[in-house]
C-alpha positions in Angstrom: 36.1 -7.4 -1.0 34.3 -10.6 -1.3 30.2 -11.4 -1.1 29.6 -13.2 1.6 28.1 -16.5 1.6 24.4 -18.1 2.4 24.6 -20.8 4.6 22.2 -24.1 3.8 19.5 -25.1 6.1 20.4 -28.2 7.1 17.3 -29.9 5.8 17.9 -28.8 2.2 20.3 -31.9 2.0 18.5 -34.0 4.5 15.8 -35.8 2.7 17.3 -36.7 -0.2 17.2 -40.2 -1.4 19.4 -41.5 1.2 17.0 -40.7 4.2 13.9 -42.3 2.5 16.1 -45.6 1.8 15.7 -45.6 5.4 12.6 -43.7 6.1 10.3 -46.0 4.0 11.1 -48.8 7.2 9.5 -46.7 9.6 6.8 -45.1 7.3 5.4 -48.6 6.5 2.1 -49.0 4.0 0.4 -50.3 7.4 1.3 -46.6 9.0 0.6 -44.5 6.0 -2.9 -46.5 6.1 -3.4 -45.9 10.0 -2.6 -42.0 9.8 -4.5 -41.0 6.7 -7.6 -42.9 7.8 -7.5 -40.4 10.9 -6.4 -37.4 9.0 -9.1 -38.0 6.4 -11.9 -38.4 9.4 -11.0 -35.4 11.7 -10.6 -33.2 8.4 -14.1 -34.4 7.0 -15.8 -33.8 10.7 -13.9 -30.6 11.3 -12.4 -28.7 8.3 -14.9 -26.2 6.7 -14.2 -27.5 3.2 -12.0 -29.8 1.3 -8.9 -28.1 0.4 -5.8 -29.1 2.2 -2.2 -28.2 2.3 -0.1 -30.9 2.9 3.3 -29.0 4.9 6.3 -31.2 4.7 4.6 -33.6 2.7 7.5 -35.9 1.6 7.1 -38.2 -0.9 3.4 -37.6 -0.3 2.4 -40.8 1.5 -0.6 -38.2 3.2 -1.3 -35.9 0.1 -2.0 -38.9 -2.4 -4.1 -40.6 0.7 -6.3 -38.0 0.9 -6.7 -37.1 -3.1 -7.8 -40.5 -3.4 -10.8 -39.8 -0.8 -11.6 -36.8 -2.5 -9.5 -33.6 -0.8 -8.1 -30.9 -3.6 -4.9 -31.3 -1.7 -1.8 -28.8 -2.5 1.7 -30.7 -1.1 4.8 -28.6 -0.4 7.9 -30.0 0.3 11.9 -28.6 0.6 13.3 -31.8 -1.2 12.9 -31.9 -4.7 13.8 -35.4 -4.6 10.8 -36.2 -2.7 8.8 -34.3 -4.6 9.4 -36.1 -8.0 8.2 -39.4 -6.1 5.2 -38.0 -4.7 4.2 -36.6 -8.8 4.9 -40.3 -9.5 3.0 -42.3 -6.7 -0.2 -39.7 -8.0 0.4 -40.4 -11.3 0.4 -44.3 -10.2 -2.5 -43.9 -8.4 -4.4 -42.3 -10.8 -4.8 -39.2 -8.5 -4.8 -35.1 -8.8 -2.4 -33.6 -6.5 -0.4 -30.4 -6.5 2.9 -30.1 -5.3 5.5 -27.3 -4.7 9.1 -27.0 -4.0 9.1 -24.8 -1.1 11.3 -24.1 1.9 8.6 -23.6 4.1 11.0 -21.8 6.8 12.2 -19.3 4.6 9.4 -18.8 2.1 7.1 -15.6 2.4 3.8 -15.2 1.3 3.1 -19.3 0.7 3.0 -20.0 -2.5 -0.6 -21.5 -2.1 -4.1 -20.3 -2.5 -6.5 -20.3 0.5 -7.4 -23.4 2.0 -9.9 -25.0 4.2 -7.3 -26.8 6.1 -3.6 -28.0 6.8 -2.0 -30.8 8.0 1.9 -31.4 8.8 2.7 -34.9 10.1 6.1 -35.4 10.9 7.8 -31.6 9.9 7.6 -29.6 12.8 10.8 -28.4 14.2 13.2 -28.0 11.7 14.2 -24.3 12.3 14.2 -22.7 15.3 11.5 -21.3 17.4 11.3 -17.6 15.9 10.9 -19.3 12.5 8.4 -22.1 13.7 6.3 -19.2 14.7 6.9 -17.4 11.5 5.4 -20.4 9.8 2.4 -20.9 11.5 1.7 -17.1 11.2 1.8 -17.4 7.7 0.0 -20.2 7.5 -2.8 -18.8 9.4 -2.9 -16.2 6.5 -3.6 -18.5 4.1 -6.4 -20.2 6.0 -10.1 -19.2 5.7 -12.0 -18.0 8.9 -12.7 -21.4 10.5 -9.7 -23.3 8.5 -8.5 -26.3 10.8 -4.8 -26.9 11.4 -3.4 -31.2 12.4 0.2 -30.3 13.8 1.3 -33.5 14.7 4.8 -33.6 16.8 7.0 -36.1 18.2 6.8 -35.5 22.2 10.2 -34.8 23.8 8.7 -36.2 27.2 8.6 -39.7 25.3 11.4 -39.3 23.0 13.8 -39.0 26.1 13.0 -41.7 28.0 14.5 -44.3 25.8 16.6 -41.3 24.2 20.2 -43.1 22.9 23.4 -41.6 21.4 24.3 -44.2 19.5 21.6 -46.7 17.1 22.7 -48.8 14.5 19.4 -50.0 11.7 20.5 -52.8 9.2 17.9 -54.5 6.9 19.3 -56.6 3.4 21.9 -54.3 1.4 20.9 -51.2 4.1 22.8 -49.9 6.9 22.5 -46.4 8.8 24.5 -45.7 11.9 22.8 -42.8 14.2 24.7 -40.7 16.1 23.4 -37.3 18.1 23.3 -35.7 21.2 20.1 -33.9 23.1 21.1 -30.4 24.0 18.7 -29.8 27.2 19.0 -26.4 27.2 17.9 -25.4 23.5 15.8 -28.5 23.5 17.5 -29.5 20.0 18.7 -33.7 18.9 21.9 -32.8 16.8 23.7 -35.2 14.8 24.3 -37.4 12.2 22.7 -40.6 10.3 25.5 -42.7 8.5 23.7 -44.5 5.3 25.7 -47.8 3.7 24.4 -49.2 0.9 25.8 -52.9 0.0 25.1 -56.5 1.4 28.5 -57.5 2.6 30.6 -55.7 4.9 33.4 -55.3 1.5 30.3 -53.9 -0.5 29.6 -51.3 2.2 33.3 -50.2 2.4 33.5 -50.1 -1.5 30.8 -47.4 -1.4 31.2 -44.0 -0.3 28.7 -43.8 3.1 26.0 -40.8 2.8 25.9 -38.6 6.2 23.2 -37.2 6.9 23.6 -34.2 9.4 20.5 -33.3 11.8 19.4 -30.6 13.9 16.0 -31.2 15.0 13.8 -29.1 18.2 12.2 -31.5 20.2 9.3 -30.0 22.0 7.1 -30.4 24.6 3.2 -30.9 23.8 3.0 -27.4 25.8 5.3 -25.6 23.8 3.5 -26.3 20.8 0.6 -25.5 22.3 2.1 -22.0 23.0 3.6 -21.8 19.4 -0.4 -22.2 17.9 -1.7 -19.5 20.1 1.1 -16.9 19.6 0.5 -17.2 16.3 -3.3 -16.3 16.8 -4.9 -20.2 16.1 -7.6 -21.3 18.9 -6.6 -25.2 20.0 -8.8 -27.0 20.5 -8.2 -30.4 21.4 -4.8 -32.9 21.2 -5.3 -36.5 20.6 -2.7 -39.4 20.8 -1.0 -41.3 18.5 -3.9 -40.7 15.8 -6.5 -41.5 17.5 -9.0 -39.1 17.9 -10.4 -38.4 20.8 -7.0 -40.4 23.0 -5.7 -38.3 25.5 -2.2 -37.4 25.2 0.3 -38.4 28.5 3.7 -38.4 29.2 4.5 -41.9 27.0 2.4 -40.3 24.1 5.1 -40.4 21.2 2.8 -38.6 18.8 0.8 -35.9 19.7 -1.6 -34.1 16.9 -3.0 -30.8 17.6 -6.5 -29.7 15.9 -6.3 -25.7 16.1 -8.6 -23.2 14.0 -8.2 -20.3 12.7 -10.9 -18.1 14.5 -11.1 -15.6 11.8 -11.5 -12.7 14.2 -13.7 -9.7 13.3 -10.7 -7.6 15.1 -8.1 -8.5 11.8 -9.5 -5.4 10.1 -8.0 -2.2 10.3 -10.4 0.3 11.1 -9.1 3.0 8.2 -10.8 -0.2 5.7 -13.8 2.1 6.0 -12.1 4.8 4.4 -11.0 2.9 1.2 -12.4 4.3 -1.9 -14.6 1.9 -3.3 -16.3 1.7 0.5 -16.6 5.5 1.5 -17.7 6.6 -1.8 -21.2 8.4 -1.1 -23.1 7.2 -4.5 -24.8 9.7 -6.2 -28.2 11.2 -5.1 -28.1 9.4 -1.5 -27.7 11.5 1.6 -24.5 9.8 3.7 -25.0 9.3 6.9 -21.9 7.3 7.6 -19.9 10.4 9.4 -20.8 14.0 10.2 -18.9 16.5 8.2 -20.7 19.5 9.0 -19.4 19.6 12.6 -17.0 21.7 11.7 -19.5 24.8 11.6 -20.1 24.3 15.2 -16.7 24.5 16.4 -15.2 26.6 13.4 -14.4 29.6 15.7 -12.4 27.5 17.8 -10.2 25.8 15.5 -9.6 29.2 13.5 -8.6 31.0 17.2 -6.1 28.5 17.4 -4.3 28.7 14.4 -4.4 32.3 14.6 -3.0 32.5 18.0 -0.2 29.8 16.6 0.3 32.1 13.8 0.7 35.2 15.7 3.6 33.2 17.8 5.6 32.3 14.6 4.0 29.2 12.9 7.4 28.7 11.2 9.4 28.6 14.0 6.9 26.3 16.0 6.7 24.0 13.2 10.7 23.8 12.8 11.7 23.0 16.3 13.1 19.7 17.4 12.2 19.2 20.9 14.3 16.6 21.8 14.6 18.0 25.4 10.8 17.0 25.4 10.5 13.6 23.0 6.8 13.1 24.5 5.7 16.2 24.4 5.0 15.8 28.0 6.9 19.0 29.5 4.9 21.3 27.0 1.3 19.4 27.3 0.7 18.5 30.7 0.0 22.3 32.0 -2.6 22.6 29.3 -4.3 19.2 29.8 -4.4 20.0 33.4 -6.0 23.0 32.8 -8.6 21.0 30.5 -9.3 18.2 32.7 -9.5 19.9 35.9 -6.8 17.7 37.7 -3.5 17.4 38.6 -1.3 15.8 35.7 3.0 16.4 35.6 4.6 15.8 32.7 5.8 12.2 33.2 2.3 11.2 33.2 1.5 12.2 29.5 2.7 10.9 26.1 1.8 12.7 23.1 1.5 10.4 20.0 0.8 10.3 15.9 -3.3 10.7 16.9 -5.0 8.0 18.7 -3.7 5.4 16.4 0.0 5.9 16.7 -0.8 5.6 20.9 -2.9 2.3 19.9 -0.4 0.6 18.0 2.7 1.4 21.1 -0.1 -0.4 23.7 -0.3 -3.2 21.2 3.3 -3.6 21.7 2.8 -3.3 25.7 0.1 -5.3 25.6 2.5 -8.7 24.8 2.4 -11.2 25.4 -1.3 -10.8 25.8 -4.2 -11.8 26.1 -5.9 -8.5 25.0 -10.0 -8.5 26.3 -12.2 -5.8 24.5 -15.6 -5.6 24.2 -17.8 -6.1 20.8 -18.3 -2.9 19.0 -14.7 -1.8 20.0 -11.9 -0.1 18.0 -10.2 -2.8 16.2 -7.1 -1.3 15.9 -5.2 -2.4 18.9 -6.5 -6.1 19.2 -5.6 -6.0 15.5 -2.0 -5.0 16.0 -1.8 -7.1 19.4 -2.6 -10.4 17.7 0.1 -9.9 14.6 2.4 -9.4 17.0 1.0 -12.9 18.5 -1.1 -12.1 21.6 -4.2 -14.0 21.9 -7.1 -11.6 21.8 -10.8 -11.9 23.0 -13.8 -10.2 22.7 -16.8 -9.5 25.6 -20.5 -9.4 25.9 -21.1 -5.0 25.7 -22.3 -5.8 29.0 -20.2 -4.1 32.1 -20.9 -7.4 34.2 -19.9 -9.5 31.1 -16.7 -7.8 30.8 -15.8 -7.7 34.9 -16.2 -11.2 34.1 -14.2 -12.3 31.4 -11.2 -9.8 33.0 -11.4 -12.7 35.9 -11.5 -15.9 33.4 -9.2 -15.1 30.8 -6.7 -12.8 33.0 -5.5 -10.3 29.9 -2.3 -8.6 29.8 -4.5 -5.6 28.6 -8.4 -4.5 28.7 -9.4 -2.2 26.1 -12.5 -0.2 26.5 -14.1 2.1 24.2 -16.5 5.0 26.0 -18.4 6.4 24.6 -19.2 2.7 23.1 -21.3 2.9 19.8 -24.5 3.2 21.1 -23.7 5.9 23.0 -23.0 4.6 26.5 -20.3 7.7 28.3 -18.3 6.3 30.8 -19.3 5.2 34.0 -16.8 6.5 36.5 -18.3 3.8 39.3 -17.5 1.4 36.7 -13.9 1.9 35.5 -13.0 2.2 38.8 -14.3 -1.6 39.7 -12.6 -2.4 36.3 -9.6 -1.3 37.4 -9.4 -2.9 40.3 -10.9 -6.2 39.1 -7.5 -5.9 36.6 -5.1 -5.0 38.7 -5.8 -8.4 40.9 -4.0 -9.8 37.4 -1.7 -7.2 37.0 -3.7 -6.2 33.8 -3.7 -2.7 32.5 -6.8 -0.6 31.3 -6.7 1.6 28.2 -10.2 3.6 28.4 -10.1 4.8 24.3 -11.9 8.4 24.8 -11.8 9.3 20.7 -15.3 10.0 20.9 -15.7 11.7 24.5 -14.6 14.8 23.2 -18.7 16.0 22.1 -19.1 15.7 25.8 -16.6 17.8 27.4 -13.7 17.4 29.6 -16.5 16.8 32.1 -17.3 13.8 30.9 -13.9 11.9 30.9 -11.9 9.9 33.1 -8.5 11.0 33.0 -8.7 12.4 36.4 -8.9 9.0 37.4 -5.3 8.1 36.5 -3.7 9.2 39.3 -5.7 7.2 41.7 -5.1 3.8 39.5 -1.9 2.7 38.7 -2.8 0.3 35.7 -5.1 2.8 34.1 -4.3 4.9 30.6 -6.7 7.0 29.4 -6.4 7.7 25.5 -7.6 11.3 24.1 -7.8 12.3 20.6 -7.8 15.7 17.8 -10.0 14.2 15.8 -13.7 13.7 16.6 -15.3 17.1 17.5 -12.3 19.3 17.1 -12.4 18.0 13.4 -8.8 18.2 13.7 -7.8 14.8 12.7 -5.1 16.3 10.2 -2.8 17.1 13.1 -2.2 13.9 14.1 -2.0 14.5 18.3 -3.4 11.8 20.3 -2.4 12.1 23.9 -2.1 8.9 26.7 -3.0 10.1 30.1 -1.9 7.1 32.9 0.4 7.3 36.0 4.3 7.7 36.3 5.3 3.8 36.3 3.0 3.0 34.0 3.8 6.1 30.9 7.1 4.7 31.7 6.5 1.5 30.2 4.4 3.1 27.6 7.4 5.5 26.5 9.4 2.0 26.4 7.4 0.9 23.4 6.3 4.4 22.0 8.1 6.2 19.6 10.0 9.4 20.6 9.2 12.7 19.0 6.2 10.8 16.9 3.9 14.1 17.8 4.9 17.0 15.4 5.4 20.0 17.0 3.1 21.8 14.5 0.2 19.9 15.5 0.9 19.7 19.0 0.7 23.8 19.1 -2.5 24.0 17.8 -3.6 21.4 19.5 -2.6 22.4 23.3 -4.7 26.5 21.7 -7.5 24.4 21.0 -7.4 22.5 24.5 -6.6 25.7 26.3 -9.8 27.6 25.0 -11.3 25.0 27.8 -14.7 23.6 26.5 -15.6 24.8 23.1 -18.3 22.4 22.1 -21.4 23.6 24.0 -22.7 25.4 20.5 -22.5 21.9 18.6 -23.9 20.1 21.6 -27.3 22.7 21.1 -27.5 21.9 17.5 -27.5 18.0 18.4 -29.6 18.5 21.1 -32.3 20.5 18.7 -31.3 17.5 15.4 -31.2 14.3 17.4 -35.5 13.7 18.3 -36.2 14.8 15.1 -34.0 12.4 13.3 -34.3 9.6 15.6 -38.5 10.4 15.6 -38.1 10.1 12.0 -36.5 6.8 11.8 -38.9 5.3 14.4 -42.0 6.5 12.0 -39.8 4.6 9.6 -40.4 1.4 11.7 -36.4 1.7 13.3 -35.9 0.5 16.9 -33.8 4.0 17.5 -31.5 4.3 20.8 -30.4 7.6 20.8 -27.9 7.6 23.7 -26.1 10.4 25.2 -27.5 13.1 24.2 -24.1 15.4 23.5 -23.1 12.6 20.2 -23.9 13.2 17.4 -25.2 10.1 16.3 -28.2 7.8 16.6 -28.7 3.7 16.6 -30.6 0.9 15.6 -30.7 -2.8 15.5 -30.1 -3.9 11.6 -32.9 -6.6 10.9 -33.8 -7.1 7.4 -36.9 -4.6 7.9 -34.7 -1.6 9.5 -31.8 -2.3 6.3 -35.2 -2.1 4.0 -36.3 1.6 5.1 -33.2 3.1 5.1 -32.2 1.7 1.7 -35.7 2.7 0.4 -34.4 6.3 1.2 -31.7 6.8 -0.6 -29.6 7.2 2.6 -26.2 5.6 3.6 -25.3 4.5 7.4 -22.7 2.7 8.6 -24.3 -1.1 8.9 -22.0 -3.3 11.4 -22.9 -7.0 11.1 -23.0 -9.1 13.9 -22.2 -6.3 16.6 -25.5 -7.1 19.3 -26.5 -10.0 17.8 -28.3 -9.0 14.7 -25.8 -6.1 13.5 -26.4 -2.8 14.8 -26.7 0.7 12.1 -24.9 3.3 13.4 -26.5 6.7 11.4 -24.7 10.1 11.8 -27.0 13.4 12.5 -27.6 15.9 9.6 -26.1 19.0 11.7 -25.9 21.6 8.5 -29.3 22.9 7.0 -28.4 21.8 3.7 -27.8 18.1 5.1 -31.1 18.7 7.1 -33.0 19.8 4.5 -32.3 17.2 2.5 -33.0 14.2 5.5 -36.3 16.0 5.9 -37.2 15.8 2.0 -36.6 11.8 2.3 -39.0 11.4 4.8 -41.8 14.1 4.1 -41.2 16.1 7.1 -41.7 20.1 6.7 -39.3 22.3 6.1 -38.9 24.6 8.9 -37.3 27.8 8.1 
């Protein structure tokens, strides 16, 4: 048996000595001089700092440019050829410049440190359009937040109007013979250059003639325009022919997009908080960040359940296969009915790996985007959404803000997290409007309920799935049932619209396990009413005790069990001066906004009180 064999990009052989005999006639000193003056001028008005990758940088007619006027500029190029000139026209010009041999197609991570900025005059369409957008991904990656991107392309709409099959170049002792063919359908030139070398006609014949064979995508300026966004850049303007500020038309030849990396707050996974070195309590400081002690309040309720699941043969649960049931609907949707007081059949509920698992399947349904959630949301799903490509945006908290944005940017998906952080429950009045402001773009609503669970089925809006089609209500193990370990999660929508999610959601992904205990908890109805007494007796204290403090506190509904307050240097001041922890999130409501758990157990009570000089109540 023989190994099989890897087949050479084209452009491995392409831009080899023979192509720059010729190139070098096009690329002039005058040109070089005309586009580096621009590049230099848009990157020094535009690019957040100085360091510049150079992609497809040749013999680095751009890269040593721009060293000379002071950019720290990294070149990478597939032809080592052109590479050793470009190290030699630095070295002439007495300037610093890195370059790499790279196959920029085929080349994963970069091999370049974070950078400012990129340019890539003249290299855009060598592979096809899955690895185009590979690259620009990956490029985005090793941008900084704000890092500006110049993709400059040659326009198909221009190129095709005096498009030929046949071209013939000569200069003294140079000849190259083009021949290709447009494909209209891919959108590819294929073909072939023919380089002679040799004055006379009998030198040229003497000497072997180079081909050079091409495969190049031509593309439309909104093509590449949808190439930058699916792989999460923002554009933001496209000028002609380097010219900044010239409009681009139908006999533009070269169009340069300026697109930015908008560095969104979304790209972090919300389990980041759990990393070691950030959910470490330090030593003699009461952590507020979560409340741990919940599980006193609701301790009967959980043990119930895994009694009851015991007493029907754990082993036997936790074995089965239910591949008659992949989504766990058959078995669940009695038991949520039961719990939500409604009507819900079993092709109306998908069981998942937690709230997350559901999150990252509605990522996938929420392509090609755009996803709309509002500040302060779970990050999870825009995060997921916009790997996969699908432009994501984020709202005002306001309700009117967010009705809003649902009508200008028309999403593919609206996420909405109730209760929000500061403690806003759902508005039933106002899903309903969402839902119907969404559906005019065909857009579905995910209403993330993780936290509604303090509240009580009464508080939720799964019975309003089966009056809107394009709604999906999420609910969760993990907050209140302190039950995260189980991994259920459970997505509540309509027939049509749980079979698209099943389309994208893994089958079987709840474990049966789990999913027993989980449907004994549920059917105990609501077990939280002795928690919601202790936060109702905690919360004025606490949040009295942080207004004495000098806090701005919003408690908000009254059943979570947390408090909230605008982070201003003062409010960051007291509660470090107290040796407590919160959860501090920048820039959420302007300022940043602490979000500070309630003390629920004496022992964690005691202990808040001793840090503020309140009495000790027995």
């Amino acid at each position: 048996m023989t190994g099989g064999t890897t087949r050479r990009p084209w452009y491995e052989d392409y831009f080899g000595g023979e192509f720059w005999a010729v190139a070098e006639h096009e690329y002039t000193a005058e040109r070089t001089g005309r586009e580096a003056e621009y590049l230099a001028s848009v990157l020094g008005l535009n690019a957040p700092g100085r360091r510049v990758l150079d992609l497809g940088c040749g013999t680095g007619r751009h890269a040593i440019a721009l060293a000379a006027r002071g950019f720290q500029v990294t070149g990478l190029d597939v032809s080592e050829w052109a590479l050793a000139r470009a190290a030699d026209s630095a070295r002439a010009a007495d300037v610093e410049a890195r370059f790499v041999h790279c196959d920029l197609l085929r080349t994963r991570p970069l091999p370049v440190p974070m950078s400012d900025a990129a340019i890539c005059v003249q290299s855009f369409g060598l592979g096809s359009d899955a690895e185009q957008l590979r690259l620009l991904r990956e490029l985005r990656r090793r941008l900084v937040p704000g890092g500006l991107l110049i993709l400059d392309h040659s326009s198909v709409l221009a190129i095709v109007r005096h498009y030929a099959p046949e071209a013939t170049f000569q200069t003294d002792g140079l000849r190259a013979d083009f021949h290709r063919s447009f494909r209209t359908v891919s959108g590819r030139s294929v073909g072939s250059v023919v380089v002679s070398r040799g004055g006379e006609a009998e030198e040229r014949d003497a000497d072997e003639p180079a081909v050079l064979r091409d495969d190049v995508r031509l593309y439309q300026p909104a093509e590449v325009r949808d190439l930058l966004e699916r792989a999460g850049f923002e554009v933001e303007r496209v000028d002609a022919d380097f010219t900044a500020g010239a409009q681009a038309g139908i006999e533009t030849r070269y169009a340069q997009f300026l697109a930015r990396n908008p560095g969104s707050g979304h790209a972090r996974a919300s389990i980041d908080a759990y990393r070691p070195e950030l959910s470490a309590s330090p030593e003699g400081r009461l952590d507020l960040r979560w409340t741990p002690d919940e599980i006193e309040f609701v301790r009967p309720a959980v043990n119930l359940a895994f009694r009851v699941a015991q007493q029907e043969d754990f082993a036997d649960i936790a074995r089965e296969y239910a591949v008659t049931d992949p989504y766990s609907g058959t078995r669940a949707a009695p038991v949520l009915s039961a719990h939500f007081g409604c009507d819900l059949t079993p092709d109306m509920v998908t069981a998942g790996a937690g709230i997350t698992g559901l999150l990252q399947s509605l990522a996938v349904l929420a392509q090609p985007g755009p996803v709309l959630y509002q500040a302060g949301g779970h990050p999870d799903l825009p995060r997921r959404a916009e790997l996969a490509g699908a432009r994501v945006y984020v709202s005002e908290p306001r309700p009117d803000a967010l009705l809003e944005e649902v009508a200008s940017r028309r999403p593919a998906l609206v996420l909405l997290d109730r209760p929000t952080i500061a403690g806003e429950l759902a508005d039933p009045a106002f899903v309903r409007a969402l839902c119907e402001e969404a559906a005019a773009w065909a857009a579905t609503v995910v209403v993330d309920e993780a936290y509604a669970t303090y509240g009580g089925p009464s508080v939720s809006c799964v019975p309003l799935v089966a009056r809107h089609e394009n709604l999906v209500v999420l609910r969760s193990m993990s907050k209140g049932y302190c039950c995260g370990g189980l991994r259920i999660g459970f997505a509540l929508a309509g027939t049509e619209l749980t079979a698209r999610l099943r389309e994208a959601a893994p089958e079987l992904s709840a474990n049966s396990a789990g999913l027993a205990v989980a449907l004994r908890l549920l059917g105990q109805g609501d077990v939280f009413g002795p928690l919601r007494s202790r936060i109702a007796a905690v919360k004025p204290l606490v949040a009295g005790a942080l207004r004495g403090a000098g806090l701005h506190v919003d408690e908000g509904a009254g059943c979570l069990p947390w408090v909230t307050a605008p982070a201003g240097e003062a409010a960051r001041k007291a509660i470090s001066g107290r040796s407590l922890i919160v959860k501090d999130l920048p820039g959420l409501y302007g300022e940043g906004m602490l979000k500070i758990a309630l003390p629920l157990c004496e022992e964690r009570l005691r202990a808040f009180r001793a840090l503020f000089d309140l009495p000790d109540v027995p």
